[in-house]
N, C-alpha and C positions, 0 to 999 in steps of 0.2 A: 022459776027458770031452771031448768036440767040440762043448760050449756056443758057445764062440767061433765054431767053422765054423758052426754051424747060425745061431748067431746072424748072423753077416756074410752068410750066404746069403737070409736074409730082410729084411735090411737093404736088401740089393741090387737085390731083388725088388720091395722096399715103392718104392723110389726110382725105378727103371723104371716102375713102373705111374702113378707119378705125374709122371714129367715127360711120358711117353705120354699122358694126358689134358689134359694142358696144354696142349702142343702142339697136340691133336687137339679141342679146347674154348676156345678159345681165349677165350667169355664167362664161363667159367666160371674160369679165368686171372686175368682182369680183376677180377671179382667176389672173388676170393681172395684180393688183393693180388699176384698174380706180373704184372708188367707186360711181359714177355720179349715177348707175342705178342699186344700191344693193338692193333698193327693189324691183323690179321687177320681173318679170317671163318672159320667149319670148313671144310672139304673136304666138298662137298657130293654127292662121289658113290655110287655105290653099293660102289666098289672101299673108300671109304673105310670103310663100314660093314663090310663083308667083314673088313678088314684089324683092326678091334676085338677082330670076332667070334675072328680066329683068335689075336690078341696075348693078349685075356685068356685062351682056351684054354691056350696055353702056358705063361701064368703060373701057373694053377690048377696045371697039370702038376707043375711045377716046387714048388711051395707043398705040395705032396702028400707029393713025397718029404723033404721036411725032419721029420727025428724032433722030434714037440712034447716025448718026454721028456728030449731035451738042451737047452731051453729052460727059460727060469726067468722067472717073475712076468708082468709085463706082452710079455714078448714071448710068450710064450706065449699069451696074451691075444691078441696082435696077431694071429700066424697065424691062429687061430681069427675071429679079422673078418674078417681078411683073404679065405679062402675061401670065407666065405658071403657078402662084397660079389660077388667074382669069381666065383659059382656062380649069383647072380642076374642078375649083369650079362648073364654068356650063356644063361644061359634069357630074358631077355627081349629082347635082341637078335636072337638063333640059334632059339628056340622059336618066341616071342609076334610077335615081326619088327616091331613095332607101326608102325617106320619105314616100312616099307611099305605101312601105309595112312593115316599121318596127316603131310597134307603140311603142318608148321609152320615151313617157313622163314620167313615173317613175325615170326615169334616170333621164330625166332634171329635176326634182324635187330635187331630194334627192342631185344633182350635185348643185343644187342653195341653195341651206341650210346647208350642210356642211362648206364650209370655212367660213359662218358665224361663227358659232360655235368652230370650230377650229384653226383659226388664230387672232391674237392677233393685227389686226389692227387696231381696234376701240376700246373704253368701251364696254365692256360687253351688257352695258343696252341699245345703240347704235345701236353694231350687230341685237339684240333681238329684237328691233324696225325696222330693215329691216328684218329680217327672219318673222315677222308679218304681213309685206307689201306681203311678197312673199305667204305668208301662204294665206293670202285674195285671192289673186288670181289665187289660186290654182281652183277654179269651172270653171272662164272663159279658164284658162287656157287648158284646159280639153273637152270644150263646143263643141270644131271643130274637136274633136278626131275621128268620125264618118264621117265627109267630108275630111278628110285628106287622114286614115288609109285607100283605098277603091281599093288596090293591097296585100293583106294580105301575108307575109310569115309563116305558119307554127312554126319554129323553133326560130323565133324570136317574134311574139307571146305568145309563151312558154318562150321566156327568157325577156320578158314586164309584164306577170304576177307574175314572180320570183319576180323582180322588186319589183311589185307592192305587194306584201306582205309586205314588209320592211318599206313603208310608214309609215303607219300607227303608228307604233312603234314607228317611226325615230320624228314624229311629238309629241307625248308623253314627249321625250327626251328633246325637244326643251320648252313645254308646265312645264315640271318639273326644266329645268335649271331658267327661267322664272321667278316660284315660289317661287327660292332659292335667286334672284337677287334683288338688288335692285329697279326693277321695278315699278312703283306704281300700287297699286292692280287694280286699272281701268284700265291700260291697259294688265294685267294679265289675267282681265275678256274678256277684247277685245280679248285678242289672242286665250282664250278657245271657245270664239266663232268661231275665226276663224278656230280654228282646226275643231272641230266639225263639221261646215260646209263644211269642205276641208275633212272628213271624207266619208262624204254623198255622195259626188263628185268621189271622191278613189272607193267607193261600184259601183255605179253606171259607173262607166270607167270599172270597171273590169268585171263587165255584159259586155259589149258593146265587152271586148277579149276575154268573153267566146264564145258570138255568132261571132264574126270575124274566130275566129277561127275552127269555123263549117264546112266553105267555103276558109280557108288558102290551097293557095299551097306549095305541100311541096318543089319544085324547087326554089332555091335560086342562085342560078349559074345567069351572067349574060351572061354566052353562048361565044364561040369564035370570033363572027365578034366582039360585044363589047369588050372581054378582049382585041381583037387587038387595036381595037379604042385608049381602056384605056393605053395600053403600049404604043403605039404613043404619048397619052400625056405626060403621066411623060416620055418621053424621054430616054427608061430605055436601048436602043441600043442593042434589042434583038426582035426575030421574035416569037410569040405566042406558035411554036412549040420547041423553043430554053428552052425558059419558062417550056414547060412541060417537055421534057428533065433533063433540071438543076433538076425541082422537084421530078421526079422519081428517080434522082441519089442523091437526098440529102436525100430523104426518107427510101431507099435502104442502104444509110450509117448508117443513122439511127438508122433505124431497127437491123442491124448486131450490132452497138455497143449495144446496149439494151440489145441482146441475150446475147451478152459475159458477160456485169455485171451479167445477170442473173443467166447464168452459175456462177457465183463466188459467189453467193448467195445458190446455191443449182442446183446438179449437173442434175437435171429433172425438175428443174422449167420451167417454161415456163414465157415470161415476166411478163403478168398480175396477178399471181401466184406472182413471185418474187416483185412486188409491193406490192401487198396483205401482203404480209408477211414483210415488212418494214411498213408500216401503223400498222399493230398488234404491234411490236416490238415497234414504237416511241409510239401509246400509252396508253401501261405500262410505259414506260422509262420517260414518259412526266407528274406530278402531275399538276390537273387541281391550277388553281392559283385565286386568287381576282382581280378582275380589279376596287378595289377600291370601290363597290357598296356592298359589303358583298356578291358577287355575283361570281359563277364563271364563268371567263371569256370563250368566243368562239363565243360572240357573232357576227350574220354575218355583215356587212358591211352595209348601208342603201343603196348602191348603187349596 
């Protein structure tokens, strides 16, 4: 029996691929409790995406040749996740490329500086020394947004600019809690530089989604031979046409239920009408409130 080798060979494997995305995710890191690489930002180039595409290849390779029947119980189990994480990860990387048309570095930004800020796992002054780290790197971060982005969507485009208004703000936030902390003021001054410069950066990325967006297609569908592709992976035991079925019959439910509240709201409403008219009604019913700032709250999300 070679339980043991096969077992250690997938041991081996599992632990690679996860300190490779750790490294290589570094909000996702943060968000998991690994603190190794809170100051950080990803690598935001296209070498970087490359370099996924071919590490999970090899690991798939590699997971292939391990016999499941000299596994037992849950690793057995394991392999078997294992390869359809890793078979989707590069179908949608290597196939779908979706990086290539959806520029959300805003996300990942504002995605990497919040749970600094709002999780309680470090000192304060701690956090705020990795949120500085990330704040610095916010220009390189940004620098391959133009050799990356170079399949534009449209509609996602428009929702990277959203995005990207909130920055700015969210980095204020961060520059103001700073101020309030025990920080020493040298590195107070460090971080206003570093906003400032990660300001300059922001201005300039968002030029770069106004012209991407000149030439954005507005087709975002990745078309039926790929959704087949894509349901073969996740294994979802249904045929592409099965899929559109279920959807027009869940839509169709949908819809009837919607009318019927609507009706019970007003006997000529119409849905969007009967929405409208619950939006008006919560708020009046709703007084705006402090969120603490002498301000009142609504403010939207940085993310």
């Amino acid at each position: 029996m070679n339980y043991e080798s096969e077992s250690q060979k997938l041991k081996s494997i599992r632990r690679e691929v996860f300190d490779f995305i750790m490294k290589a995710e570094p909000p996702v890191a943060t968000n998991l409790g690994v603190h190794e690489y809170d100051g950080e930002l990803p690598d935001g180039s296209r070498e970087a995406q490359e370099e996924k595409i071919h590490k999970f290849k090899d690991w798939l390779t590699e997971l292939e040749k391990i016999d499941a029947g000299e596994l037992e119980g849950e690793e057995k189990d394991s392999l078997k996740v294992g390869k359809h994480i890793l078979n989707m990860r590069v179908y949608e990387l290597d196939e779908l490329r979706k990086w290539e048309s959806n520029p959300n570095h805003a996300r990942v930004i504002g995605t990497s500086l919040l749970p600094l800020l709002k999780r309680n796992f470090a000192p304060l002054e701690e956090r705020l020394r990795s949120a500085k780290s990330r704040i610095e790197e916010i220009p390189e971060f940004l620098a391959d947004a133009d050799d990356v982005v170079t399949d534009p969507v449209e509609l996602w485009v428009k929702i990277g600019m959203e995005s990207l208004e909130r920055i700015p703000g969210f980095l204020e936030v961060v520059l103001n809690t700073a101020k309030e902390s025990d920080l020493p003021d040298s590195e107070v001054k460090e971080l206003e530089n570093a906003v400032s410069s990660a300001k300059k950066s922001l201005n300039s990325y968002g030029s770069l989604l106004e012209d991407k967006i000149k030439n954005a297609k507005e087709e975002f569908a990745i078309g039926s031979e790929k959704f087949s592709e894509l349901l073969g992976k996740e294994k979802l035991g249904y045929e592409t046409d099965e899929i559109m079925e279920l959807g027009k019959k869940y839509l169709d439910e949908s819809r009837s239920e919607m009318e019927k509240y609507a009706g019970r709201i007003g006997d000529d409403l119409s849905v969007k009408n009967a929405l409208d008219k619950i939006e008006k009604t919560l708020r009046r019913a709703l007084p705006k409130h402090s969120n603490g700032t002498g301000k009142a709250s609504g403010s939207r999300s940085p993310l």
